[in-house]
N, C-alpha and C positions, 0 to 999 in steps of 0.2 A: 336245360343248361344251368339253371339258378338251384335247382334243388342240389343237381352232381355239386358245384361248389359249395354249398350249403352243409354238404354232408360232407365234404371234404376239410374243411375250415371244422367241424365238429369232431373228424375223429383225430386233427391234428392238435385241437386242443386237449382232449383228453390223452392222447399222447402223451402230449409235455407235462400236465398235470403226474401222471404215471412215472413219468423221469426225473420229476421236479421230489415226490415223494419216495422212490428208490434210491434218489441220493443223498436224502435225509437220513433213510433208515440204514444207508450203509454202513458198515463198522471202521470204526475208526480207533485212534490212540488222543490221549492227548497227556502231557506234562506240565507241572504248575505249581505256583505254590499258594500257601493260604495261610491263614494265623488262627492258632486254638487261644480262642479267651476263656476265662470260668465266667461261668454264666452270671449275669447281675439283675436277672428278672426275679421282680418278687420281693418278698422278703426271706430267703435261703434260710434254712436250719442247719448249714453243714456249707463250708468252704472249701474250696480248691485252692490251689497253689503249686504254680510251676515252681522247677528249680530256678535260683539266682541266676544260673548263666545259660538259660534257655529264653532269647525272646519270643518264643510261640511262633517260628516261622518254622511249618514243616513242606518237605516235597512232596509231590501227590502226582499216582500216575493214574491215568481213568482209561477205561474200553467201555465202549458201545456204540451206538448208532452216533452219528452226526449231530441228530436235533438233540439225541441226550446230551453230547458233552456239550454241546451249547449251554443248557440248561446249568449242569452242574459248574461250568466254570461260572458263571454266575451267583452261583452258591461257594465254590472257592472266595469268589472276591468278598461276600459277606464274611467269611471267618468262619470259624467250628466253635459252636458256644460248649463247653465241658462242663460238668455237674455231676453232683457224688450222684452213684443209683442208674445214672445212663449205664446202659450196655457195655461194658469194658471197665468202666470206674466205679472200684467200688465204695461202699457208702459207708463204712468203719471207719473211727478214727485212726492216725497213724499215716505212716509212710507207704505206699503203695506201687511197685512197678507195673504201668500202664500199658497194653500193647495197642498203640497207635491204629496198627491195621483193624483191629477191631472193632474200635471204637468210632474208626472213619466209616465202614463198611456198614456200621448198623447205624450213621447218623442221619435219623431220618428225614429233615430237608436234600441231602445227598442221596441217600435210597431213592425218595419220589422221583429225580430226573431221568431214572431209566439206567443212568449209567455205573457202571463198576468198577470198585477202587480196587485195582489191582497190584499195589504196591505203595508203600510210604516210609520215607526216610526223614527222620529219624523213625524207628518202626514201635520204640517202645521208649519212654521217658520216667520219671520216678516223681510222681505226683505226694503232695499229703494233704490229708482232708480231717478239718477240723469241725467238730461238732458246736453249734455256737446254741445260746439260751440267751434269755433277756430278766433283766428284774429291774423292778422300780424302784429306785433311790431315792430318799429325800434328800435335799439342797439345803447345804448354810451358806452363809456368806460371808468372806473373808475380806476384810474392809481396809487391810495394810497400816493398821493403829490408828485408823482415823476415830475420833473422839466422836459419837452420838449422842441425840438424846432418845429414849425410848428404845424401839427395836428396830429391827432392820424387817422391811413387808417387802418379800416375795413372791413371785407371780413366774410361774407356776411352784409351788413345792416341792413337787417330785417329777425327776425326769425317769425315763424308761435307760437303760445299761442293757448294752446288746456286746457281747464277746463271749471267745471259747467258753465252753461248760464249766473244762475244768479250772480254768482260770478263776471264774464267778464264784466257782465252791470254794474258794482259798480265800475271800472276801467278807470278812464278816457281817451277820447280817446289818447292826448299827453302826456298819461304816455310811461317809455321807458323802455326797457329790460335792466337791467345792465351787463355788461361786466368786468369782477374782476380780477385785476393782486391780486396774495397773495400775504401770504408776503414770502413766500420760492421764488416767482420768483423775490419780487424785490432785497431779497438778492444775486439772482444769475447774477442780471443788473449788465453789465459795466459801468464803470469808463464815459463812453461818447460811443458816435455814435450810429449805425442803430440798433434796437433791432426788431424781429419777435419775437411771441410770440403766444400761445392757449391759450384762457381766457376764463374761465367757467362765466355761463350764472346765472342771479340770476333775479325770477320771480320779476315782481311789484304789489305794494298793498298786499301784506300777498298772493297770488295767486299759490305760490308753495306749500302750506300745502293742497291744498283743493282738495279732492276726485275727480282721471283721472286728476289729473295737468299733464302738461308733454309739452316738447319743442322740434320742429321736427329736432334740433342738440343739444348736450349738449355744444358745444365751439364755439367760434369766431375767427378769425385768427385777431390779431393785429400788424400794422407796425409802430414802432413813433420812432422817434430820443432821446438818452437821450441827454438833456444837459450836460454838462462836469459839474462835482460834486467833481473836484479837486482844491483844491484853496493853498493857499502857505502861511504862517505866519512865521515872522520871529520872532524868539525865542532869545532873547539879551544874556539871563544867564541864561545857562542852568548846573544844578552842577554836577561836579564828583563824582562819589563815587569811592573807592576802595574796591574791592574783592578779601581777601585772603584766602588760603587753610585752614582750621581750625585745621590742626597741626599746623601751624607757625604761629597761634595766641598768641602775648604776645612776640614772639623771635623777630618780626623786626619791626622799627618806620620809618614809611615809610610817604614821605612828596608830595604833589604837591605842584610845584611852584605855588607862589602867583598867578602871572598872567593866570594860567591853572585851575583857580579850579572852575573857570566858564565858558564855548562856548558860543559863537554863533552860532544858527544855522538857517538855513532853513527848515521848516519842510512842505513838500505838504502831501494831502489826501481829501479825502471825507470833506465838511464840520461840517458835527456834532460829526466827530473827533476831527475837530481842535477846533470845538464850547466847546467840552469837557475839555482839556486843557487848554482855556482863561478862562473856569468857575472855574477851580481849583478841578475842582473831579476828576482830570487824573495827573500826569506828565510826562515831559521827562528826563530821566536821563542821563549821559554819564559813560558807566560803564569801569572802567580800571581796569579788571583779572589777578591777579600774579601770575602764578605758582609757585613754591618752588626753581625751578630754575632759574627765574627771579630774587627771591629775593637772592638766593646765588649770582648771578652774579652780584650782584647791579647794573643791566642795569637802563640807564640814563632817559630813553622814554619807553613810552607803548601806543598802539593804543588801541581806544575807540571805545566801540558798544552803539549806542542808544539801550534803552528797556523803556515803559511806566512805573509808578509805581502809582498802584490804592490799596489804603488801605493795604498799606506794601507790598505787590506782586508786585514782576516786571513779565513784559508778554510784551514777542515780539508785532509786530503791523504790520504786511504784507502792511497792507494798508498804510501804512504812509513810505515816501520817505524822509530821513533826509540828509541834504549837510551841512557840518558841517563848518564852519571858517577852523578851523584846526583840522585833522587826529589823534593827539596824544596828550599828556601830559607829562611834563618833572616831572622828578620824583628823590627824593634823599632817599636814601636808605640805612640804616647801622643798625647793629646787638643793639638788646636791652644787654646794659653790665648787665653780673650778679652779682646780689647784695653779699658784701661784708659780711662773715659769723660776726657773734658781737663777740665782744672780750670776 
């Protein structure tokens, strides 16, 4: 009795084994879509490029067994990698109409799963493939008029230039790579001495716009010394102003001595600070602040802050270092009398 069920339980399982693998290899349909990229393994000698108004999404209709189309939609949702030289596309440079069907039908992750592309729409697209070459350019550096002393050291000298052929041949050989301080980093240069710097890379001849441009670093490391960019002017008459609280406007007549109502000063900074102020589109002011307490106390002297004054604004100036003749201004100070009622 145990063997009959024994052997009954054995040929039911190899039954369903039998039914389980007839339904696999049954033929089937399936419809789908998938996306052709150009391939980006490697370092390519030669580029693909869809049309502008194709996003690489094409339809795909597959026959075979069951377990095939499993397989190959699996390989749809990866994508169709394209590449000059494959089966269908070909490897000259130029314009090329591509027929899809053929190029899906011989793509061999697609081939291995068994199944077969028997239909794709769009069926044929209009591919161009560019032939690319590399050469090694030496690198200057482009410092946006900043003032050195010595040279500017570079690290590396020469980068490698990877675009079209013919592009590269239209490129003379003693053309040079540029090397770009911006101007965020020359704002951020010191006053003087050693500056290290990362400078972005900027192609020659128009050669960064053109289809697989591309540079085997995007920076250059630069070392140059800034010249000292501080210089000193001396300033003969520079005027006071006074600033008072705008309630005790009209209650005190507040005076600087003759001789305070002008400084001299020393003023260093950057030069086209100072160039600013000798052209008259800047000034320096010397400003004497009273508080309400000051002027109750009719104190005698008040010290003075430099501030620029550009088109009726005053605005501190970090940058600029004022050494004044003298610190303060002598000052006479008494109550405005009130006016006498009329008879």
């Amino acid at each position: 009795m145990l063997s009959r069920v024994r052997t009954t339980a054995i040929v039911l399982f190899m039954a369903l084994g039998l039914w389980i693998f007839a339904e696999g290899e049954s033929l089937g349909e399936f419809s789908g879509l998938t996306t052709l990229h150009p391939s980006s393994e490697g370092t390519p000698t030669r580029l693909t490029q869809m049309p502008a108004d194709f996003d690489g999404t094409v339809s795909v209709e597959l026959t075979g067994s069951r377990s095939a189309l499993a397989r190959a939609q699996a390989e749809l949702v990866r994508g169709v990698w394209i590449e000059p030289g494959m089966v269908g596309v070909p490897a000259t440079d130029g314009r090329h109409v591509v027929n899809l069907l053929q190029v899906l039908q011989s793509y061999a992750p697609l081939a291995r799963t068994g199944a077969r592309v028997a239909s794709v729409s769009p069926q044929s697209i209009e591919m161009e493939v560019t032939e690319l070459a590399s050469r090694s350019m030496a690198v200057e550096a482009t410092l946006g008029g900043v003032d050195v002393v010595g040279q500017v050291v570079l690290s590396p000298t020469r980068v490698t230039v990877r675009a079209p052929r013919a592009a590269l041949a239209n490129v003379p050989e003693q053309a040079r790579v540029t090397a770009r301080l911006s101007e965020e980093q020359t704002r951020r240069l010191p006053a003087s001495g050693t500056v290290r710097e990362m400078l972005r890379l900027e192609a020659p001849g128009g050669l960064g716009g053109q289809p697989g441009f591309s540079f085997d670093r995007g920076e250059v490391l630069a070392e140059f010394t800034v010249r000292s960019r501080v210089q000193t002017e001396r300033l003969p008459l520079v005027p006071v102003q006074l600033v008072l609280p705008p309630v005790e406007a009209g209650r005190w007549q507040v005076e600087i001595d003759a001789e305070d109502r002008f400084l001299p000063v020393d003023v260093s900074g950057p030069a086209d600070a100072l160039e600013r102020l000798r052209a008259g589109g800047e000034a320096l002011v010397a400003i004497a602040a009273l508080s309400s307490d000051d002027l109750a106390a009719g104190i005698a002297s008040k010290d003075v802050s430099f501030m620029v004054l550009k088109q009726g604004v005053l605005s501190s100036r970090p940058e600029l270092t004022v050494e004044p003749g003298r610190t303060s201004v002598r000052l006479k100070i008494a109550p405005v009398a009130a006016a006498e009622p009329a008879p």
